[in-house]
C-alpha positions as CSV (number, residue, x, y, z in Angstrom):
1,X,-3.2,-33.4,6.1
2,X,-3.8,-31.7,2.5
3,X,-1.1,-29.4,1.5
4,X,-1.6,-25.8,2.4
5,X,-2.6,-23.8,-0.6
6,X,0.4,-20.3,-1.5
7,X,3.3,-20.6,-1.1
8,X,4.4,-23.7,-2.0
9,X,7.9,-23.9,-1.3
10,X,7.2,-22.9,2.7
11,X,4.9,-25.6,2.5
12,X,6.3,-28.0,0.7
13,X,8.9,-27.8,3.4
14,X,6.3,-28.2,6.1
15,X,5.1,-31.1,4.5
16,X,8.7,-33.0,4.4
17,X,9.9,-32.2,8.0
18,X,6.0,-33.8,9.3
19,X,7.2,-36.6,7.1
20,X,10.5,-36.8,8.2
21,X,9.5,-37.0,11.6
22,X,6.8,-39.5,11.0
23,X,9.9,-41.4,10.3
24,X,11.6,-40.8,12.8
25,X,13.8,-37.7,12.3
26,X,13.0,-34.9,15.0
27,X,14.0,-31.3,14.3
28,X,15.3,-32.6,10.6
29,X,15.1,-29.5,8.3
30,X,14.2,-29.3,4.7
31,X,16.0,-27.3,1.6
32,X,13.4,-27.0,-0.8
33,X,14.6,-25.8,-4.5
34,X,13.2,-25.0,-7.7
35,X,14.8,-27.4,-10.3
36,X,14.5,-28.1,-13.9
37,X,12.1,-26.4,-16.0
38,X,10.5,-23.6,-13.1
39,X,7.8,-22.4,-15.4
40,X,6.4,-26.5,-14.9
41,X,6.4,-26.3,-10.8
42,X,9.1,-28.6,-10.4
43,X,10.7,-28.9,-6.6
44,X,13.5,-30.9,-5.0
45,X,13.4,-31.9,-1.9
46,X,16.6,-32.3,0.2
47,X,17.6,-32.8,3.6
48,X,17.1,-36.5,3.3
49,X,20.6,-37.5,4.0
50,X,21.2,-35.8,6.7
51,X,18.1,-37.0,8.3
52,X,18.9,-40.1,7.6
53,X,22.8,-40.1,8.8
54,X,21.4,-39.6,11.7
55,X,19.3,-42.3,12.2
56,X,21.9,-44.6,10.5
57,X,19.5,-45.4,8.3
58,X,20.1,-46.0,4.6
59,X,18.8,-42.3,2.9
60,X,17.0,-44.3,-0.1
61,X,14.9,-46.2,2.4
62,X,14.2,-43.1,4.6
63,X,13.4,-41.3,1.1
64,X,10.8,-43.9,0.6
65,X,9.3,-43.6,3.7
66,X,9.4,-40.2,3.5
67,X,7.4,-40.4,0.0
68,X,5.0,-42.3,1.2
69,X,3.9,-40.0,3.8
70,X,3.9,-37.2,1.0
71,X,1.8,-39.1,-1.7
72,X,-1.0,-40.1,1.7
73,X,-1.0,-36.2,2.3
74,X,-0.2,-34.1,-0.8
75,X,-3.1,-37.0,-3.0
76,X,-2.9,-35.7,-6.4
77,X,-2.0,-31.9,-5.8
78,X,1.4,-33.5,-7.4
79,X,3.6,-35.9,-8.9
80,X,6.9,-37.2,-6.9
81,X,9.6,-39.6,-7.8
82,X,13.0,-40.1,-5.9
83,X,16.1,-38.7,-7.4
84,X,19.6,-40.2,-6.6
85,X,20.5,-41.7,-3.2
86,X,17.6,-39.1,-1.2
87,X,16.4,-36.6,-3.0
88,X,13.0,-36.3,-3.7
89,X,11.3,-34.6,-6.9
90,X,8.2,-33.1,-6.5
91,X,5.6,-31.5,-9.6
92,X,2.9,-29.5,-8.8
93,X,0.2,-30.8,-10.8
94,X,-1.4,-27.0,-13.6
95,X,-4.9,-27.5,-11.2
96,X,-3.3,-27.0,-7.8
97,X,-1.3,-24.0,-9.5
98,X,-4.5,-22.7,-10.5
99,X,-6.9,-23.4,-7.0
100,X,-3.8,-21.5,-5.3
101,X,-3.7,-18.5,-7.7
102,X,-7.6,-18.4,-7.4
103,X,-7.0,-18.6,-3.6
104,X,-4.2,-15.5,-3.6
105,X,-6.3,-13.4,-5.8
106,X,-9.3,-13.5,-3.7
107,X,-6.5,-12.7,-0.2
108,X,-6.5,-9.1,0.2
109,X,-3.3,-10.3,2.0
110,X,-2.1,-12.2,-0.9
111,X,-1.4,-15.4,0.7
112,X,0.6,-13.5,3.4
113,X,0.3,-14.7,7.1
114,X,-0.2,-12.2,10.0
115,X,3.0,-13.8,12.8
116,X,1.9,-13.6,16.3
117,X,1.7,-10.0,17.2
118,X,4.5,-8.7,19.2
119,X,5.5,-5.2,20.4
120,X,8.1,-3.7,18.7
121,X,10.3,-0.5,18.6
122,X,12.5,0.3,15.7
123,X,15.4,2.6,16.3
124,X,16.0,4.2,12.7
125,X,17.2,7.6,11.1
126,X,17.9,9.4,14.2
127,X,19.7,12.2,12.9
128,X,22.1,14.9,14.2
129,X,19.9,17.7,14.9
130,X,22.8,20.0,14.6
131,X,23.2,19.8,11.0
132,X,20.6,18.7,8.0
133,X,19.7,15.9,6.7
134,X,23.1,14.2,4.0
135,X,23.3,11.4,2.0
136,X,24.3,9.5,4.6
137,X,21.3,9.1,6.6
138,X,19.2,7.4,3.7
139,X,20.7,4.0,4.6
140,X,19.2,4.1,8.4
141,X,15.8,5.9,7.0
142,X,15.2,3.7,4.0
143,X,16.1,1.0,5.7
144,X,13.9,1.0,8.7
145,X,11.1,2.6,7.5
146,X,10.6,-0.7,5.1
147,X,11.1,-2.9,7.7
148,X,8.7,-1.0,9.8
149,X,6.2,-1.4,7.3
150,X,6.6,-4.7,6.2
151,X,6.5,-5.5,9.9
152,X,3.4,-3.6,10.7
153,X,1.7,-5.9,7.8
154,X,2.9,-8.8,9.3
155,X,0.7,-8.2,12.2
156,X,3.0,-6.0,15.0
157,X,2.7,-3.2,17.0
158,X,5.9,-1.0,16.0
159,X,6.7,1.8,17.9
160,X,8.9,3.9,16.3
161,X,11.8,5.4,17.7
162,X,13.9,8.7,16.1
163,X,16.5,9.0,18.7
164,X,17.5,12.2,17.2
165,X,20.7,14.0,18.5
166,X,20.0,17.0,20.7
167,X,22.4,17.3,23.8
168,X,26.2,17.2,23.1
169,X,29.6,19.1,23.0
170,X,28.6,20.4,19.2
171,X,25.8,22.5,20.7
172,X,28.1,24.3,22.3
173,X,29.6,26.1,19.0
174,X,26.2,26.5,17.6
175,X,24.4,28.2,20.9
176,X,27.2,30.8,20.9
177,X,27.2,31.2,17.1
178,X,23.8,31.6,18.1
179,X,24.3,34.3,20.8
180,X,26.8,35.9,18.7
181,X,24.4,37.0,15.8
182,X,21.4,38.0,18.1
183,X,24.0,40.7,19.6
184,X,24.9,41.9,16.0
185,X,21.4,42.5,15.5
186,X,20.6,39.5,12.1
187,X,17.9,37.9,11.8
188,X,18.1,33.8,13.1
189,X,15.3,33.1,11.3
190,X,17.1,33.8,7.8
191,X,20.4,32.0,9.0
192,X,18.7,28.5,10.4
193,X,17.4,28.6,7.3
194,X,20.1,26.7,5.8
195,X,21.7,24.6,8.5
196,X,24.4,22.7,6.9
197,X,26.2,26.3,6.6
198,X,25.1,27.6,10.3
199,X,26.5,24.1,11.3
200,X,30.1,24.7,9.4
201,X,30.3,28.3,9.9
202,X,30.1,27.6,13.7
203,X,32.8,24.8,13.5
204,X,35.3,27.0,11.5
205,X,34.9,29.8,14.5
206,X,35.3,27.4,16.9
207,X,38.7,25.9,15.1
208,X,40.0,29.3,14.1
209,X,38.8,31.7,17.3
210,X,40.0,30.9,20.5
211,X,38.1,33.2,22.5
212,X,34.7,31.6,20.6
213,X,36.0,28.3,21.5
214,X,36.2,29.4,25.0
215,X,32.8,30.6,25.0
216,X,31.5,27.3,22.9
217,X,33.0,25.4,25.7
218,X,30.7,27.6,28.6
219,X,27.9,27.6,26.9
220,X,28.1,23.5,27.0
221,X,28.1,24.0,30.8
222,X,25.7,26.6,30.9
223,X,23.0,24.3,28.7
224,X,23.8,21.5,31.1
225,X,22.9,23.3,34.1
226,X,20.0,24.2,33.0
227,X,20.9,28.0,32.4
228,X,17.2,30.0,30.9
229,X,19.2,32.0,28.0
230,X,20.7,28.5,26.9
231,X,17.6,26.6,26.5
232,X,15.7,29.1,24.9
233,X,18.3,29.6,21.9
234,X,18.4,25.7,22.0
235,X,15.1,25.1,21.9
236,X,14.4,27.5,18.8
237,X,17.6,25.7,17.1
238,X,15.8,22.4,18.0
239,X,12.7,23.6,16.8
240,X,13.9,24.7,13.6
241,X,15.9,21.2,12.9
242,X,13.3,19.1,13.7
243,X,11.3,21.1,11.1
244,X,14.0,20.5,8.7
245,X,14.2,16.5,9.1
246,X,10.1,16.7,9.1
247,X,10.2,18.0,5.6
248,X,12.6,15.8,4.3
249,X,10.5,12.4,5.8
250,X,7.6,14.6,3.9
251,X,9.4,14.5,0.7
252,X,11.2,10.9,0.4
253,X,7.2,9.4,2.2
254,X,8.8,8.5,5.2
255,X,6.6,6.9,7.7
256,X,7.9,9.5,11.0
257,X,6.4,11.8,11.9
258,X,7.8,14.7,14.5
259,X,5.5,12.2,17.8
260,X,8.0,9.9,16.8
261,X,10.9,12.0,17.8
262,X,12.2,10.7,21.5
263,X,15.8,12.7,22.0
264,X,18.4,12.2,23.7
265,X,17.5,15.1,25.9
266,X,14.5,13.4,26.9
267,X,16.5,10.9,28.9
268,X,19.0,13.8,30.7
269,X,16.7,13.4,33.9
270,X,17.3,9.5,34.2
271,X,21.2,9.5,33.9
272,X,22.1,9.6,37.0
273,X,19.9,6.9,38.4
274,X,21.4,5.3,35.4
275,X,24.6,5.2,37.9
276,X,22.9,4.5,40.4
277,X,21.7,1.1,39.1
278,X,25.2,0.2,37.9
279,X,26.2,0.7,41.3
280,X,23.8,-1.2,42.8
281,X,24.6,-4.2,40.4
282,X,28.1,-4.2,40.7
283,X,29.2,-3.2,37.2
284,X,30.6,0.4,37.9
285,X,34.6,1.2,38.7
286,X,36.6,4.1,39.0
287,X,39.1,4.6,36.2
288,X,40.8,7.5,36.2
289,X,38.3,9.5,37.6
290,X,35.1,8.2,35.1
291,X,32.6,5.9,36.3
292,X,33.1,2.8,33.9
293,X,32.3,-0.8,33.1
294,X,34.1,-3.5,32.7
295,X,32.7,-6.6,31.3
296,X,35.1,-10.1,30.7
297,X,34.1,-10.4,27.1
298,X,34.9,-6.9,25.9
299,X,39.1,-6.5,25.4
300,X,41.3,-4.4,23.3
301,X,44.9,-4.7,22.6
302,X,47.2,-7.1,24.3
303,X,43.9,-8.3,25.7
304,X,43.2,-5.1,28.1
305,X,40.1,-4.8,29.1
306,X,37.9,-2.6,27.2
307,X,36.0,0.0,29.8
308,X,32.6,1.3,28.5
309,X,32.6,5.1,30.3
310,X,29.2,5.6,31.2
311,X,30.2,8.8,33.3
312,X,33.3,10.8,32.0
313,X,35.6,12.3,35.1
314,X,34.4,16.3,34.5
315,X,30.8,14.4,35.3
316,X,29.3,14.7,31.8
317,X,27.7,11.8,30.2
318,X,28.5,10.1,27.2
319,X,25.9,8.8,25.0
320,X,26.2,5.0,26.0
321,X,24.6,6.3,29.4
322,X,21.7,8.1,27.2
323,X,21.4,4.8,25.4
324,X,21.1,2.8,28.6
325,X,18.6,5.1,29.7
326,X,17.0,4.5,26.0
327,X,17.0,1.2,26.7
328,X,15.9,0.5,30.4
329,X,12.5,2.9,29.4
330,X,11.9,0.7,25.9
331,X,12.5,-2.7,28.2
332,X,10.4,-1.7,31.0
333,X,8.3,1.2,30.4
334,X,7.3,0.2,27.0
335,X,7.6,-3.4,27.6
336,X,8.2,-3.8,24.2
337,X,9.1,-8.2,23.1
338,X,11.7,-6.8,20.9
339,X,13.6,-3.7,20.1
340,X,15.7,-3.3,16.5
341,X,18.1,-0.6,15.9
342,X,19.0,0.6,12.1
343,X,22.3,2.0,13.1
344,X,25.7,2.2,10.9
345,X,28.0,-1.0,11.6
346,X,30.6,0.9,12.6
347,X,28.9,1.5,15.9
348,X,28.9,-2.6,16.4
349,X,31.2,-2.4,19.1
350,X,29.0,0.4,20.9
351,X,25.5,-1.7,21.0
352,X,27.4,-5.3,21.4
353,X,28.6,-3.4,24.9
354,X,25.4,-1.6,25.4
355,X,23.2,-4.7,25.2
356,X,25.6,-6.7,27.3
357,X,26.0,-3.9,29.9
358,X,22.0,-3.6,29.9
359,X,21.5,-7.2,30.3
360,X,24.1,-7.6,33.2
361,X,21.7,-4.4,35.3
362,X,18.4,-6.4,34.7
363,X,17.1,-4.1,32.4
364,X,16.5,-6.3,29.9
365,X,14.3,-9.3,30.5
366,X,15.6,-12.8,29.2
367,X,13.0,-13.0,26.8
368,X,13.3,-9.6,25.3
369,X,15.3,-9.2,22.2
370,X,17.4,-6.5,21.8
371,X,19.5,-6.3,18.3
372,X,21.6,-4.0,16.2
373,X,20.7,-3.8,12.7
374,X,24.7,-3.0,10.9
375,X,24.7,-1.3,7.6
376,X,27.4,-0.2,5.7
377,X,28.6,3.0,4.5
378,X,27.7,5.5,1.8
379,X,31.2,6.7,1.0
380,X,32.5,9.8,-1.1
381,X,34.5,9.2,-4.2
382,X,37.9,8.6,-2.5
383,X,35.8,5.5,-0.6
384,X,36.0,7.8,2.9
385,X,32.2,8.1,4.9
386,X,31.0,11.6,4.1
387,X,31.9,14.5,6.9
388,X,29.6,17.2,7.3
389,X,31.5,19.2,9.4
390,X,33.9,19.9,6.2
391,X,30.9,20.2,3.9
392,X,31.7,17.5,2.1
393,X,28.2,15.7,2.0
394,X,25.6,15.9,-0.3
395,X,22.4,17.1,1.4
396,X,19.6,14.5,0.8
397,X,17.3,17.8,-0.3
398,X,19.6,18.0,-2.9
399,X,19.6,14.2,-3.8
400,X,15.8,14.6,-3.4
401,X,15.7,17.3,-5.9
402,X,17.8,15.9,-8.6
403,X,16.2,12.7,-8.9
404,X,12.6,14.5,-9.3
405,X,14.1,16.5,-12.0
406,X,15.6,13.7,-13.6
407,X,12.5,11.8,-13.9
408,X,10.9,14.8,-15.3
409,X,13.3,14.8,-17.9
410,X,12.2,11.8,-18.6
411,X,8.8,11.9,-18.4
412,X,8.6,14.7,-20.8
413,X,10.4,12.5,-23.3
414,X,8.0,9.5,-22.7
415,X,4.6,10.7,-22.6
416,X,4.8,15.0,-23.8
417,X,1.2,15.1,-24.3
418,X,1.0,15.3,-20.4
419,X,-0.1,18.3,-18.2
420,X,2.4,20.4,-16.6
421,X,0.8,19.2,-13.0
422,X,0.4,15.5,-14.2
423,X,4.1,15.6,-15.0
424,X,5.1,17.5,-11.7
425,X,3.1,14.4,-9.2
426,X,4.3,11.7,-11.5
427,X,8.0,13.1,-11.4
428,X,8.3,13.2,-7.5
429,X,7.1,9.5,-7.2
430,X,9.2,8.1,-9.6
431,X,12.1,10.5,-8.5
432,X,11.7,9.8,-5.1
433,X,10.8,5.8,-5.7
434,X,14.4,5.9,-7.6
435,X,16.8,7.0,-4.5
436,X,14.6,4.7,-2.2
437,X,15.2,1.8,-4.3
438,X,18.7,2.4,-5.2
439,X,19.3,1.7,-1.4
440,X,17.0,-1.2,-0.4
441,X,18.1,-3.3,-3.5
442,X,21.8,-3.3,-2.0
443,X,22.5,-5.7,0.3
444,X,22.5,-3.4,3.7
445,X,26.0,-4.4,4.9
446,X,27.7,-3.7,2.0
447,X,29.7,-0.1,1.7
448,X,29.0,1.6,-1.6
449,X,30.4,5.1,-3.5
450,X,27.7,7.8,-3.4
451,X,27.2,8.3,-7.5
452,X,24.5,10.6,-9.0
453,X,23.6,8.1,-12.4
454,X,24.0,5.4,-10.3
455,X,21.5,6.4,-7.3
456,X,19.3,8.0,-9.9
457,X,19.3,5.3,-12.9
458,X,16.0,4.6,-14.0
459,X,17.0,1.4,-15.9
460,X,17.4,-2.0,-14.7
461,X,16.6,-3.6,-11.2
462,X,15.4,-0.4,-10.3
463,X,12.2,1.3,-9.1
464,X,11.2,3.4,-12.5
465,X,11.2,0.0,-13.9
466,X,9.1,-1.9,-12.0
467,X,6.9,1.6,-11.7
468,X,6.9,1.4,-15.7
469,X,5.8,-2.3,-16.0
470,X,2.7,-1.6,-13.5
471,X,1.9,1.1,-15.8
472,X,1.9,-0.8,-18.6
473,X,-0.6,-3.9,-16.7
474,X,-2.8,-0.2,-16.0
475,X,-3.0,0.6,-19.5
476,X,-4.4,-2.7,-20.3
477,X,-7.4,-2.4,-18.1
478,X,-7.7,1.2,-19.1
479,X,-8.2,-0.3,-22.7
480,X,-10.5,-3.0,-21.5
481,X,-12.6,-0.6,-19.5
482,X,-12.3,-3.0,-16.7
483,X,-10.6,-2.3,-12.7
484,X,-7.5,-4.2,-12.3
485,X,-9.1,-6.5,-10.1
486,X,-11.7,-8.8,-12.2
487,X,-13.6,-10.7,-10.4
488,X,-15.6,-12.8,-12.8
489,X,-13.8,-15.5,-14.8
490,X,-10.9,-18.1,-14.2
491,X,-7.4,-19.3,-14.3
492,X,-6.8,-21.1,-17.6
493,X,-2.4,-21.7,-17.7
494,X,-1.0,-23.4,-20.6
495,X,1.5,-21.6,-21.9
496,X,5.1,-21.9,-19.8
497,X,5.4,-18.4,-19.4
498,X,1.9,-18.0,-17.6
499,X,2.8,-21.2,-15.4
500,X,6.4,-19.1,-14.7
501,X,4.4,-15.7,-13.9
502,X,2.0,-17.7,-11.7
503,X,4.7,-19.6,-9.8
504,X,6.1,-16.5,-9.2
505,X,3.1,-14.6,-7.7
506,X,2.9,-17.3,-5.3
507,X,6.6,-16.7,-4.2
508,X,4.9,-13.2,-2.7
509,X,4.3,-14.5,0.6
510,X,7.7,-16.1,1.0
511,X,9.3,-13.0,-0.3
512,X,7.9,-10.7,2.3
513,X,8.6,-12.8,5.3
514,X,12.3,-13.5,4.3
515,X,12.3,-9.7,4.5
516,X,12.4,-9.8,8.3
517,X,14.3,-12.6,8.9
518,X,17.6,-10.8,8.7
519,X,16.0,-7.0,7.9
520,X,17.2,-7.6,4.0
521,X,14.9,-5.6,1.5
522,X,16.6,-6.3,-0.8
523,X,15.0,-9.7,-0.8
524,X,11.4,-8.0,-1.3
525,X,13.5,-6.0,-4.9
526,X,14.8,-9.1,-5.9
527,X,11.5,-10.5,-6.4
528,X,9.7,-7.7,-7.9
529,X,12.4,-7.2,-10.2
530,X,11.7,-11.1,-11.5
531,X,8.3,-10.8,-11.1
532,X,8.3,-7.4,-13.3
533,X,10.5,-9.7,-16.2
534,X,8.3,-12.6,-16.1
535,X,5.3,-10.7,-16.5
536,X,7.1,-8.8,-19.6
537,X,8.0,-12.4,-20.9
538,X,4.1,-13.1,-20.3
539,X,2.8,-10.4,-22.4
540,X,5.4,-10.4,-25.0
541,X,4.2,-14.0,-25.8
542,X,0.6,-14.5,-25.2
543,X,-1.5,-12.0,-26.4
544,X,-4.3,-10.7,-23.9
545,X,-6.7,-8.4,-25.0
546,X,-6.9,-10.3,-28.4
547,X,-7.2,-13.6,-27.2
548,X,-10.3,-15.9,-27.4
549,X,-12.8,-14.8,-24.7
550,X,-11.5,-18.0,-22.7
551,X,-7.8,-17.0,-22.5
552,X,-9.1,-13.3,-22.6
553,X,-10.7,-13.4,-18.7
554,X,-7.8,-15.9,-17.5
555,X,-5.1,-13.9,-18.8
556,X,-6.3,-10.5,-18.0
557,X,-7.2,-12.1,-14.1
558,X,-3.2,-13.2,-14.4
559,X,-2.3,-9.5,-15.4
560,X,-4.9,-7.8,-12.9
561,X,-2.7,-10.2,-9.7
562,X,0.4,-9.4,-11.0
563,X,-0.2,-5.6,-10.7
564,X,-1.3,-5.7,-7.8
565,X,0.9,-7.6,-6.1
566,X,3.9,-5.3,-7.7
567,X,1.5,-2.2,-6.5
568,X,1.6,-4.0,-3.0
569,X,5.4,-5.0,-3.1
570,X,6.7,-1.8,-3.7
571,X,4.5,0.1,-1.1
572,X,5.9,-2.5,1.8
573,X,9.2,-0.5,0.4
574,X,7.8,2.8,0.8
575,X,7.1,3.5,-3.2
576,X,4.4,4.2,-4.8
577,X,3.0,3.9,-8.4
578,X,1.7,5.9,-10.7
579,X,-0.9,4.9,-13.2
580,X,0.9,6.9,-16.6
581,X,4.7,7.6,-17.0
């Protein structure tokens, strides 16, 4: 069987397990790296050994087997020779480099294969609705609105899923802060308008006032039971917060959208049939008054067991129940193959007993997948998570805002001759492609210290960057009078830097499925930051629009991929590109 042309290292790999297991070796896996000189194609095989130690066969004579098999399938799309006591080296011969970049340039996919489709909901953002929009939300929004994307381009259905707060203790304070200022007569309108300081004026009464706590505490009651005053203010509080989050998903080009929004009030109705399915498996018992689980694997100190309170003894619900009841309607109603949840890793402990809990009532099937998703932190500068209720946080309007003044700034030094309104669009991209990336090019379980020139650098592995070197590929075709997609003419690579560039485009497809294999976009940055210094080390050497007509059409076909595969990169992440800056 010919070798697969794109992405030549999944295939590669492909190629050297079917030969393995011609030999012999089942299930074997092989590493595949790039070694010496990458700009020549040059792969090393591995795995051998291993294969072979478990056969108890000698790895040289496995690797020739193995070789054999590689030569009778790969023909003369490459060069091998064995290395040491099992490796194998394997070059790419400059014609099968160039058949594969012809193939990927006429893939509106890129080389990228659609997975078997699957139904998916992704559980990201899912804000507080009784307080805007901090800092501190980015991680789950960014996040999982790339993976969503990259997911829905991999051929799923995703569902998604803000499981925005909306029921809870807090609402209390804010439904008689509420009450309070429609007896003195002010307008609501005017004070929702700012949230963040409705939210901590309401706290401070409620910490400082005991006969407003008192009230807080009744009207907690009173919205539970269903009381017609209390779910009018809270509806027009809800109203106006989901308005809030809207506009910020608006401004960063978040993929929600307020159909998306599925609260936790929306599952009040099931929470007691929640119980009632417990009870029927066996899992509930009395402690102390609250309805709880206890499951074998869950323990705390001196090895107690660790109760999951689905029902608290004053008969309120905590939100494991709501997520229970989240998760039985996602299993079953939705029938969705797998469900992912973005949610901070300090709530691990929460969804490992969730999941467990759900799987030991039957509401998950056995061949659903249910998964948390951990991040880490965005901490303040003493290394502490941000607390809104102290004001600590920075709103992400505010973060939102600064970057898209920032690039401005920067704009206006780069290109002044531009129009006021030119600069203005161009700004907000490349302001709002700047926080994005600063998140998704971190490794997601990693904590980090919120910092304004850090989140809002526009030098290095950043988006401006990469936003700037497709610029740059635009203003070559805007010289040329061409599109960047040329159809006419060929790939001609003889210079190491275009066989580095081109080895790298064909990395696309293996970049953009790694993404999903453990929900790392960073993976997807990493490679559009290379990709973006290759093509620079491309153009600073061989000259395009001034080469012969031969190296002219090859080179600007090489430039014309390489934008757009940086164009289709960084709108998987949720950025766009601008065509001056």
């Amino acid at each position: 069987m010919p070798i697969v042309t794109m992405n030549l290292k999944r295939n590669l790999s492909q190629q050297v397990e079917q030969a393995l297991k011609a030999a012999g070796a089942q299930n074997s896996p092989a590493i595949i790296r790039q070694s010496g000189k990458p700009e020549y194609g040059h792969y090393q095989a591995n795995g051998i050994m291993g294969a072979a130690k478990k056969l108890g066969k000698n790895p040289l004579e496995l690797a020739q087997q193995t070789l054999k098999t590689l030569v009778d399938n790969i023909g003369d799309s490459a060069t091998f020779e064995i290395a040491g006591p099992g490796f194998i080296n394997v070059t790419f011969s400059r014609k099968f480099i160039t058949d594969c970049l012809t193939e990927m340039a006429n893939d509106k996919r890129f080389g990228v294969i659609a997975q078997s489709r699957q139904k998916v909901v992704v559980d990201y953002s899912s804000p507080n609705l009784a307080k805007e929009m901090h800092i501190g939300h980015l991680r789950s929004t960014a996040i999982g609105d790339a993976n969503v994307r990259i997911m829905e381009f991999l051929g799923h259905h995703v569902i998604r899923a803000n499981h925005v707060g909306d029921w809870g203790a807090q609402f209390g304070s804010l439904l008689a802060y509420m009450d309070k200022l429609e007896s003195e007569g002010k307008p609501l309108a005017t004070e929702l308008k700012d949230l963040e300081v409705f939210y901590q004026r309401a706290s401070e009464m409620f910490k400082t006032e005991a006969n407003f706590a008192k009230k807080a505490r009744e009207f907690v009651v009173r919205l539970q039971s269903g009381d017609e005053k209390c779910l009018e203010l809270w509806k027009r509080f809800i109203s106006e917060s989901i308005k809030h989050c809207q506009a910020i998903y608006d401004l960063l080009d978040i993929s929600l959208s307020t159909t998306d929004v599925k609260p936790e009030s929306a599952y009040n109705g099931e929470l007691n049939d929640i119980i009632i399915l417990l009870e029927a498996a066996g899992l509930i018992e009395l402690s102390d008054g609250a309805k709880c689980v206890f499951l074998p694997e869950f323990v705390g100190k001196d090895d107690e067991p660790l109760p999951a309170i689905i029902q608290k003894s004053d008969g309120g619900f905590p939100y494991i129940a709501t997520d229970l009841a989240a998760v039985q309607f996602r299993a079953q109603k939705l029938a969705a193959h797998r469900a992912i949840y973005f949610v901070d890793g300090r709530q691990s402990l929460h969804f490992a007993q969730l999941f467990a809990i759900a799987r030991a009532a039957g509401f998950i099937a056995e061949d659903q997948e249910f998964r948390h998703v951990p991040f880490g932190s965005i901490n303040n500068k003493d290394g502490k998570p941000y607390k809104t209720r102290e004001g600590g946080a920075v709103k992400l309007a505010t973060v939102a805002e600064e970057a898209i003044n920032r690039a401005k700034s920067l704009i206006s030094d780069k290109n002044a001759q531009l129009s006021d309104a030119k600069k203005e669009k161009i700004a907000r991209i490349v302001g709002i492609g700047a926080i994005k990336y600063a998140e998704l090019s971190k490794n997601r379980t990693t904590d980090y210290i919120f910092d304004w020139d850090t989140m809002l650098s526009f030098e290095g592995n950043t988006a401006p960057y990469l936003q700037y070197a497709y610029t740059r590929i635009v203003s070559i075709f805007r010289h040329a009078s061409i599109t960047l997609d040329p159809a006419d003419g060929h790939f001609d690579l003889d210079e190491p830097t275009e066989l580095a560039l081109a080895l790298k485009l064909l990395q696309y497809p293996e970049a953009v499925e790694n993404v999903t294999e453990d929900f790392q976009a960073n993976i997807l940055c990493n490679y559009l930051f290379e990709l973006a210094g290759l093509f620079s080390a491309f153009y600073e050497n061989c000259p395009v629009l001034k080469a012969d007509e031969s190296k002219r059409s090859s080179r600007l076909k090489l430039c014309g991929l390489s934008g757009r595969v940086l164009q289709h990169g960084l709108g998987l992440l949720g950025i766009s590109t601008v065509e001056q800056m």
